[in-house]
C-alpha positions in Angstrom: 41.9 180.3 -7.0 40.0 182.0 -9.4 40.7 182.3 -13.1 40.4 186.0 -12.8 42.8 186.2 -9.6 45.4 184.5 -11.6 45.3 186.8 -14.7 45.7 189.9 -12.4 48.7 188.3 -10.8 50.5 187.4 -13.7 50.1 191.8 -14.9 52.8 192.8 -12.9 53.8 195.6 -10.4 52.2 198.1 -12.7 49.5 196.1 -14.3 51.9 194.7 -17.3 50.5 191.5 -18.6 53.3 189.9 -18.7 54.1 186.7 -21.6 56.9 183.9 -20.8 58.2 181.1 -23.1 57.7 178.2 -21.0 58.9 175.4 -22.8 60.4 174.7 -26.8 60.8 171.7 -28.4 62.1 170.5 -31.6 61.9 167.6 -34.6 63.5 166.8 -37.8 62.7 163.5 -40.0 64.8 160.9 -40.2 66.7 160.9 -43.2 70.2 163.1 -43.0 72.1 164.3 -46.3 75.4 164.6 -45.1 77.7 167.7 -46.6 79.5 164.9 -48.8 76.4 163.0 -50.0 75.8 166.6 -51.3 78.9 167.2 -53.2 78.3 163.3 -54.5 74.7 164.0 -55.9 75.4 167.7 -57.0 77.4 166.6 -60.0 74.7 163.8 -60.7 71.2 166.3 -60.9 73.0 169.6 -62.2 74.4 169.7 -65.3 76.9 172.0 -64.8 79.8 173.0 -66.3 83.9 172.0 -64.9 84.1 175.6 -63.3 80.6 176.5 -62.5 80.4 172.4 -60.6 83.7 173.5 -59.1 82.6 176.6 -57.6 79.3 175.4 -56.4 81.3 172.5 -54.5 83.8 175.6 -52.5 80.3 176.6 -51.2 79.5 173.4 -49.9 82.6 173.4 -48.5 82.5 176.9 -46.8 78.8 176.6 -45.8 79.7 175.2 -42.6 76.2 173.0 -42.9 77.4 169.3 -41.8 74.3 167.8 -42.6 71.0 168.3 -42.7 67.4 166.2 -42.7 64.6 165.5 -45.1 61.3 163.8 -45.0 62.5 161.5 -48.4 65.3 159.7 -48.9 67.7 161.6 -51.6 67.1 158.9 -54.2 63.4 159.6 -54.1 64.0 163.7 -53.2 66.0 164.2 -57.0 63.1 162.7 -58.8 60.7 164.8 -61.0 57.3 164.3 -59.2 53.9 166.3 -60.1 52.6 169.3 -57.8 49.9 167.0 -57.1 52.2 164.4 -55.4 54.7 167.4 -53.5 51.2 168.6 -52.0 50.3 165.2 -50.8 53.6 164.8 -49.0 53.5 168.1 -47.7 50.6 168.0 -45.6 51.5 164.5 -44.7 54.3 165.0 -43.4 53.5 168.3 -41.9 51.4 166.6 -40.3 53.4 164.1 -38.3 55.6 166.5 -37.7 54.1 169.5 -36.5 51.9 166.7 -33.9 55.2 165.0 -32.6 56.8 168.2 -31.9 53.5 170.2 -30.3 53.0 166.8 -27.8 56.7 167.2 -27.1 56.5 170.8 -26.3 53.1 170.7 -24.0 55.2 167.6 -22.5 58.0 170.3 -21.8 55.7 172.6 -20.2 53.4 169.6 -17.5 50.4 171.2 -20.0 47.5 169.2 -21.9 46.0 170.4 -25.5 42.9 171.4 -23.5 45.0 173.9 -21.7 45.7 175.7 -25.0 43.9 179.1 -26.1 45.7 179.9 -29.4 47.3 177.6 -31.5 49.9 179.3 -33.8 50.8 177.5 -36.7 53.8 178.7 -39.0 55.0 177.5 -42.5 56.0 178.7 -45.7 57.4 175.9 -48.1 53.9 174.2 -48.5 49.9 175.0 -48.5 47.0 173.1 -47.3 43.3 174.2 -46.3 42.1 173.6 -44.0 45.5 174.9 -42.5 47.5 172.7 -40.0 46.2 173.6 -36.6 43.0 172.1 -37.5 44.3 168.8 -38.4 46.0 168.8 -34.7 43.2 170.1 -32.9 41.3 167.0 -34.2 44.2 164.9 -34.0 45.5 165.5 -30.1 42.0 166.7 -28.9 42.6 170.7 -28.2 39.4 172.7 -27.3 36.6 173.0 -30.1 36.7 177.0 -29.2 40.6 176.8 -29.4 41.6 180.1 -31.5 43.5 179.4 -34.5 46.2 181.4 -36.5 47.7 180.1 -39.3 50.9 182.6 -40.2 52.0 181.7 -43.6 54.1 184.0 -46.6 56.6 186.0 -44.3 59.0 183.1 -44.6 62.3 182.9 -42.4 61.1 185.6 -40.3 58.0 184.0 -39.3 59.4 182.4 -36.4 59.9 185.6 -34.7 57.3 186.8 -35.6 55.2 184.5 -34.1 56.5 184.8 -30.8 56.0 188.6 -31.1 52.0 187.6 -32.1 51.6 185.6 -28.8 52.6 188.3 -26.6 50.4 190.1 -28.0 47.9 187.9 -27.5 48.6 187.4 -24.0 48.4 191.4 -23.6 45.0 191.2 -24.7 43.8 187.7 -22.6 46.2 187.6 -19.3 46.4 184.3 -18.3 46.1 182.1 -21.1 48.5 180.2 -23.2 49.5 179.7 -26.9 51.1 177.0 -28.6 53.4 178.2 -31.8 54.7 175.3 -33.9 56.6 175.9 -36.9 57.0 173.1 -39.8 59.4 173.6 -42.9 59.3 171.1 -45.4 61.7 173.2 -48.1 63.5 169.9 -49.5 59.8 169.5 -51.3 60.8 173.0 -53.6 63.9 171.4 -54.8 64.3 172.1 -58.4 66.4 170.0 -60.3 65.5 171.9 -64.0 66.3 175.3 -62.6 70.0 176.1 -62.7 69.8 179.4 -61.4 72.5 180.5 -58.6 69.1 181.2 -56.2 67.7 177.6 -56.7 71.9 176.2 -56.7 72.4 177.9 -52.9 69.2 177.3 -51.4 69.9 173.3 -52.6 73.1 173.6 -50.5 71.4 175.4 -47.8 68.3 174.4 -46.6 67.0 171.6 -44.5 63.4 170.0 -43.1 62.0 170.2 -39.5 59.6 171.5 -36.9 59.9 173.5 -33.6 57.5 174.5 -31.2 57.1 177.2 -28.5 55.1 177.6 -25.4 54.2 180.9 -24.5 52.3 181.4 -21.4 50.5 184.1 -19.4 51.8 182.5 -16.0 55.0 182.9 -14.7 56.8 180.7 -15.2 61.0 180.3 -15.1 62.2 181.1 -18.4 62.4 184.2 -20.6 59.6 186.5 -20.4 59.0 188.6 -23.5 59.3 192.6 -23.4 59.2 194.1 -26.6 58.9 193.1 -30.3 59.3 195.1 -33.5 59.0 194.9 -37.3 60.9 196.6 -40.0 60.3 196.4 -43.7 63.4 197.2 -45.7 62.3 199.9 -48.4 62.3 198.9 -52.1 63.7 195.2 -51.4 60.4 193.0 -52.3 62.3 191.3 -54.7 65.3 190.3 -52.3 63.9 186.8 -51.6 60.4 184.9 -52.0 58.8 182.1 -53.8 57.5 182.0 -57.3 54.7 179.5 -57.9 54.7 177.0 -60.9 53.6 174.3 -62.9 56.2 172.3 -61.3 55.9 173.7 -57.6 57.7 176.5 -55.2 60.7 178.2 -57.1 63.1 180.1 -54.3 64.0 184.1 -54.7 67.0 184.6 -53.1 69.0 188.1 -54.1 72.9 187.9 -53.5 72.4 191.5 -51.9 70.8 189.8 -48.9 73.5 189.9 -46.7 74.7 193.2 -47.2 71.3 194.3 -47.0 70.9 193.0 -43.3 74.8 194.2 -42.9 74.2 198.0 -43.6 71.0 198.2 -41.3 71.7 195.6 -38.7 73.3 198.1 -36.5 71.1 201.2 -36.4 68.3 198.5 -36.0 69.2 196.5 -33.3 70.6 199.6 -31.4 67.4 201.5 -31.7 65.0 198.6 -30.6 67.6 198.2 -27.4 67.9 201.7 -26.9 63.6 202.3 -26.7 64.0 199.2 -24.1 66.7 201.4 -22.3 69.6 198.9 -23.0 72.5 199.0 -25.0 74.1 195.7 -26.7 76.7 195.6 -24.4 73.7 194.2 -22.3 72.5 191.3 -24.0 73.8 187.9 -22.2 72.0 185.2 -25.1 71.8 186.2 -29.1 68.8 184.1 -30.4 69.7 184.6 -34.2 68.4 183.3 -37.3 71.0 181.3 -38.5 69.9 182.2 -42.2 73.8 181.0 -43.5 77.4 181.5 -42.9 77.8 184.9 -44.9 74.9 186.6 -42.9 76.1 185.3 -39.6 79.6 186.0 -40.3 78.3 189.8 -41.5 75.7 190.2 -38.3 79.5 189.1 -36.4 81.3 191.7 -37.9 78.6 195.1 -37.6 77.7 194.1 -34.2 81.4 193.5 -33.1 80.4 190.0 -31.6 82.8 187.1 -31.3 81.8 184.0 -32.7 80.9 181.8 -29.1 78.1 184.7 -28.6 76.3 183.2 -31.8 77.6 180.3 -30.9 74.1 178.6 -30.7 73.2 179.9 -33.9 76.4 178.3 -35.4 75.7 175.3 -34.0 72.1 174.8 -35.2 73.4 175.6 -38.9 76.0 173.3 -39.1 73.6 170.4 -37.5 70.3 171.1 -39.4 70.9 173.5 -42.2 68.6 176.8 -42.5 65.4 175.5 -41.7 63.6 178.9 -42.3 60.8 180.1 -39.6 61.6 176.8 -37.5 65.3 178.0 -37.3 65.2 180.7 -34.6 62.5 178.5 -32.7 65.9 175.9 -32.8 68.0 178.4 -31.8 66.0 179.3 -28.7 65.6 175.5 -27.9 69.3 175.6 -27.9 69.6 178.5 -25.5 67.1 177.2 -23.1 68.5 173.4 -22.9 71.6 173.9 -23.4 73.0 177.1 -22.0 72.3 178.7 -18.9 71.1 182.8 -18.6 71.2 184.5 -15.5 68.0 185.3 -14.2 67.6 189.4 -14.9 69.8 188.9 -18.2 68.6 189.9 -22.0 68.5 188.3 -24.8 67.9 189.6 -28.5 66.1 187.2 -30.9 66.1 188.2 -34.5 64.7 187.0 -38.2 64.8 187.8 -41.4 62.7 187.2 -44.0 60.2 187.9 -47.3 59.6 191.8 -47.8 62.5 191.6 -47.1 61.6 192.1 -43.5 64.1 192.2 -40.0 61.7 190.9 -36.8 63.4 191.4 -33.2 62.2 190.2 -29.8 63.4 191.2 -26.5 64.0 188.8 -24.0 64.2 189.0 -20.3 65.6 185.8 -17.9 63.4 185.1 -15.3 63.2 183.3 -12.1 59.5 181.8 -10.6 59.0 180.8 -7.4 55.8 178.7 -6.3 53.6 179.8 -3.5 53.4 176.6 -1.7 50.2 175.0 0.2 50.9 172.5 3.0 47.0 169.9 3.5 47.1 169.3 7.3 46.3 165.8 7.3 49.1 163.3 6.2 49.2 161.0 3.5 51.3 159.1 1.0 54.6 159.7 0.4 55.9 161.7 -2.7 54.9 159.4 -6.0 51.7 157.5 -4.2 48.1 157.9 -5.7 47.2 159.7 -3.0 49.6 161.8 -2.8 49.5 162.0 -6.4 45.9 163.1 -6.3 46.3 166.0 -4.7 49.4 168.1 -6.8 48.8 170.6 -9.1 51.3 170.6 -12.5 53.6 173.1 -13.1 51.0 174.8 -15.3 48.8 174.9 -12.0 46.1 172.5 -13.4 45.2 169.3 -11.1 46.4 166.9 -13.4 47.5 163.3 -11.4 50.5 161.5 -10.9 52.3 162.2 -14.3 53.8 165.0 -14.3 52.0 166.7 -11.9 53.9 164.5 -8.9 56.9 166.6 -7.9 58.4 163.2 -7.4 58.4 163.2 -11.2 58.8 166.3 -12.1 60.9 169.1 -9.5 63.5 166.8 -9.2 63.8 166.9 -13.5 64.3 170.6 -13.2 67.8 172.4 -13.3 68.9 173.1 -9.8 68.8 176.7 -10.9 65.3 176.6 -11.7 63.9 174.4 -8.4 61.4 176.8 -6.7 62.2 175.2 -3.4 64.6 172.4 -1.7 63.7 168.9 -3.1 62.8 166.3 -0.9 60.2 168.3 1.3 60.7 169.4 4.7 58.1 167.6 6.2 56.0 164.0 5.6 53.0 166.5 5.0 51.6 165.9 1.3 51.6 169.5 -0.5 50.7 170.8 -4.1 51.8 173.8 -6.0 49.0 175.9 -6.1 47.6 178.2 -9.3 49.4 181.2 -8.0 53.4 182.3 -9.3 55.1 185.2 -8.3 57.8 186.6 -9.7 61.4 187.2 -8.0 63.3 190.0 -9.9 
């Protein structure tokens, strides 16, 4: 089938060019801080006072962070070290990261880096040039004409945002496919000079890792992305940022943030929903930024949610910490492994971040079904090489046995998501040809 064919198939009944998050992955390094290895060094690094040391330890205690992950060991994370040194580390371990989690992610999705048209890369707590993607196109062997877009500076939010970039991407070349992966490396702008409350909170609060996102121009079963919008809170650029240094990153964090998202959270979310022609009592999966207990707890409260419809959110805070743009690309990893949507149900992902800035993404359930080719002639049975050499991946490219044999790979899919009954019903070899079509 032509390349052509399949972009006007995947537009939809009224020539929509449709974009669907096939697959998500996620990473963190392997050193955890635990929420009392916290409290331990927190009296060591800071010298603070009885009562200011006591207070600061009721907000570890009410962060409801368990632990979280860094790229150093503690020991080595306290010590002064020269920007020199934190840039080194930051690209290193970006790096490793951002390749183990984009392999893991294509992985997810049966694609290859060749299959890739835009590579999104996301970060905030580091710099490097030439930017990340093109370390990983070298590195995992993506097309030389790959397109590349580094998003960096829009912080927490950047997540979102870059899901909200790929469809329109997608919108503009039908068909294609973009590869987002987020790194966050924010235990490298720990401050152990700076006693302000800003640099106190974010030590409490943050945590390294990576996420990646698949989003594809083929249908596929998974959410398929509707709508996206952007809103800049007026007169708030000094709400939360980064201030450059002599001795690195130094975080901007306003108390205010919170109520900020709390007094504009409402009319924000209802008028996004409302252009879409839904209300919020129609959203089945909240994929929040799980920015800390106090903006949860407020988002809670103004939307009249209880607590298992963030649950997800929840969960990722307590297990990783606020891991800035990678932290709603967690949260949607969380939704799509470990929760089940109905196909035709919504789902609302939001993001704050630098600007101070609220990004939302509509999300729609999905269910694909394959259009199914039967060869006439027999051959090997389901695994063989020649049967092997004849299936088509899930991304519809002829790839070989692994994991384009369904042997391999429709019998790892959720029984919700199996296009069709697993084993076949006949002996005759068949392949999953480059065609989808959506059932609503």
């Amino acid at each position: 089938m032509s390349r052509d064919l399949l972009r006007a198939n995947t537009e939809g009944p009224e020539g929509r060019r449709d974009a669907f998050i096939a697959a998500t992955a996620t990473a963190v390094p392997e050193h955890a801080v635990s929420r009392e290895e916290v409290k331990t060094y927190f009296g060591k690094v800071f010298p603070l006072d009885g009562a200011r040391l006591e207070a600061m330890m009721a907000i570890v205690d009410h962060s409801e962070i368990g632990r979280r992950f860094c790229i150093l060991p503690v020991d080595e994370l306290i010590r002064p070290r020269p920007l020199e040194q934190t840039s080194r580390e930051y690209q290193n371990h970006a790096i490793r990261l951002g390749g183990a989690v984009a392999r893991d992610c294509l992985g997810r999705a049966g694609m290859r880096p060749e299959d890739i048209d835009l590579i999104l890369t996301v970060s905030c707590t580091g710099f490097m040039i030439p930017s990340l993607d093109a370390h990983l196109i070298n590195d995992m062997g993506f097309r030389s004409n790959v397109k590349r877009l580094p998003l960096t500076e829009l912080g927490c939010g950047a997540g979102a945002s870059a899901v909200a970039r790929a469809q329109e991407f997608l919108r503009a070349f039908p068909g294609r496919n973009v590869l987002i992966v987020a790194v966050e490396l924010p235990s490298l702008t720990f401050q152990r000079q700076n006693l302000s409350q800003a640099n106190l909170i974010s030590t409490i609060l943050f945590g390294d890792g990576a996420a990646a996102a698949l989003i594809s121009g083929r249908a596929v079963a998974g959410p398929r992305i509707l709508d996206a919008e952007s809103f800049l809170f007026p007169r708030s650029i000094d709400a939360m940022g980064f201030d450059l240094k002599e001795t690195g990153f130094h975080i901007v964090l306003s108390r205010d943030v919170p109520e900020m998202i709390r007094s504009q959270i409402r009319k924000l979310v209802g008028c996004f929903l409302a252009r879409n022609g839904l209300g919020l009592e129609q959203i089945d999966a909240f994929v929040l930024h799980p920015g800390g207990r106090k903006l949860l707890a407020s988002i809670e409260e103004e939307l009249g949610l209880p607590r298992e419809r963030l649950q997800p959110s929840w969960d990722v805070l307590r297990e990783y910490g606020n891991l800035s743009s990678a932290s709603v690309l967690f949260v949607l990893h969380e939704w799509l492994t470990k929760r089940r949507v109905a196909p035709g149900g919504h789902g609302l992902m939001a993001a704050f971040g630098p600007g101070f800035t609220a990004e939302q993404v509509l999300l729609e359930w999905t269910c694909a079904f394959f259009c199914i080719s039967y060869f006439s002639r027999p051959s090997g049975p389901p695994g063989s090489s020649s049967c092997a050499s004849r299936h088509a991946t899930r991304s519809g490219s002829r790839r070989g046995p692994s994991p384009g044999c369904p042997s391999r790979c429709f019998r790892t899919w959720p029984l919700s998501t199996r296009p069709f009954p697993w084993p076949p019903p006949s002996k005759s070899c068949f392949s999953a040809v480059r065609f989808f079509r959506l059932w609503r």
